[in-house]
Every structure is written in structure tokens, then in C-alpha cells.
N, C-alpha and C positions, 0 to 999 in steps of 0.2 A: 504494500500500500504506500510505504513513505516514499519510494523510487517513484510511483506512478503523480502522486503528492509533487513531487519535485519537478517533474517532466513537466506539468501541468503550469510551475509556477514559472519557469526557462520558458514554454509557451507564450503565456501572458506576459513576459514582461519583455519575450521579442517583440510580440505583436504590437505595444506599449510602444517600445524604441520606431517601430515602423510607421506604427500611426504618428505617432510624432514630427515624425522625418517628414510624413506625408503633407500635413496639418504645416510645417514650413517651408517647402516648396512648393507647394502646393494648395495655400488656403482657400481663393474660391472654389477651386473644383471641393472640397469638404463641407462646406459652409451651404456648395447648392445642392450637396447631395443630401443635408441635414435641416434642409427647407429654412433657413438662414440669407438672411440678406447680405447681399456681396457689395460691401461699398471698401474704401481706399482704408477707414479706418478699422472695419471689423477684419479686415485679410490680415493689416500688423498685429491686432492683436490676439486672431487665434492661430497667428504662427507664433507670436512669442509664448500661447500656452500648449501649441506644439511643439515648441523646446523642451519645456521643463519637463511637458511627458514624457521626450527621448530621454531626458533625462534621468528623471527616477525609474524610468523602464533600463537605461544601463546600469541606475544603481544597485537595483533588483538583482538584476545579475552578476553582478559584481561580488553583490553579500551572497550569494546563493554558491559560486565558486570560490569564493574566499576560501583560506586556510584556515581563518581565524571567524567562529562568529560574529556577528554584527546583525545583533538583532533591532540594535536601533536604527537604522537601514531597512529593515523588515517590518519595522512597525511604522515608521514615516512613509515607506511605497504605498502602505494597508491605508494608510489618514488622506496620502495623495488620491487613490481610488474612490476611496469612499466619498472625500469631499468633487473630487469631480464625479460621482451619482447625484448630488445633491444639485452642483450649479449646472448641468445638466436638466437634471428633470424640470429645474427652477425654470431654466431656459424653456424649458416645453411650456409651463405653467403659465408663462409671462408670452405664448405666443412667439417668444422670437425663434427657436428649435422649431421645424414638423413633429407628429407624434414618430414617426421612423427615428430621432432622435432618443427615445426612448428605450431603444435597443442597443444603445450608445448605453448608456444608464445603467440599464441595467447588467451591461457586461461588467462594467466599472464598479458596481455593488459587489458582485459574483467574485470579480478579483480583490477587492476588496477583504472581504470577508475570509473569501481562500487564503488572504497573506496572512491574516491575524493566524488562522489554523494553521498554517502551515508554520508560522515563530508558535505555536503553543506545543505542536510535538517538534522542534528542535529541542526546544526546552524540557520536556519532557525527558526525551533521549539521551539529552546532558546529565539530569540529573537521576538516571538509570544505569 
């Protein structure tokens, strides 16, 4: 289970690095696929929050191949997820997301959630 646990969390936190990547070279084409209106200032700034996704999605993986734990790494990717299900769905809420954005959301809850569990049986395993 913990290998397939793992696999799952290297998954998500490529997918995280790519969306990201994508989200900055690429912000309208995201924005019209997310039913988002495409103007000059919303492309800078959901490429700069597709930065910080490559971002915490390299850091993901970085703590996940580390030598050394780094569960606080693991618990900021889980607060990064979680909080983008939130401005996410908020976004749908307020009308500027489609509901298609909601499958956005709710991937980012699902990862979310999987990183807390997945730093609770590290921890676990540590101290077995």
C-alpha cells in the first residue's frame, strides 16, 4: 500500500509541476479552458500562481526523494492544495471559474488531503 501511496503522491505532484508550467506559458489557453476571462491582467497573474504551483509540485518531490524527511515540505504542498480547492471553488462561487473548474477543485482537495495521509504514515513508519 505505502509504494502504491507514494506513486500516487510523485503522480500528483508531477502533474502539479506541469500544470504549472502550463498555467505560465500558457495562461489564456487555461483561463479559456476554465471558462475565465482572458484579459492582459488575469494571464500575469495566473501565470505567477502557475509558478508557485511548479513550485510546491517540485517541492513535493523533492521531500518525497529526499534522504532526509521533510515533513514540513509535506505538510505546506497539503495547505498549498487544499487552499487552492478553496480559491478555486470560490472562483466558481463568484462566477469568474465555469463549473468545469470545479474538477480543478476538487482534484486539489483529493491531493490535498492524500498529502496530509501520506506525512501521517511516514510518520507512522518513523516511529515503528
Amino acid at each position: 500500500m505505502a509504494s502504491y501511496l507514494s506513486l500516487l503522491v510523485i503522480i500528483i505532484s508531477i502533474v502539479t509541476v506541469i500544470s504549472g508550467l502550463t498555467q505560465v506559458i500558457a495562461p489564456d489557453l487555461v483561463l479559456g479552458f476554465i471558462g475565465a476571462s482572458v484579459t492582459a491582467t488575469s494571464m500575469h497573474f495566473f501565470a505567477i500562481v502557475g509558478m508557485f504551483m511548479a513550485l510546491f509540485g517540485g517541492m513535493m518531490l523533492h521531500a518525497v526523494y529526499s534522504a532526509y524527511p521533510n515533513h514540513v515540505a509535506i505538510l505546506w504542498a497539503a495547505f498549498q492544495k487544499l487552499g487552492a480547492f478553496l480559491a478555486v471553488g470560490l472562483g466558481v462561487f463568484h462566477d469568474i471559474f465555469s463549473l468545469l473548474a470545479l474538477g480543478v477543485a476538487f482534484f486539489d482537495l483529493f491531493s490535498g488531503l492524500l498529502f496530509l495521509y501520506y506525512l501521517k504514515t511516514l510518520r507512522h513508519r518513523e516511529n515503528h
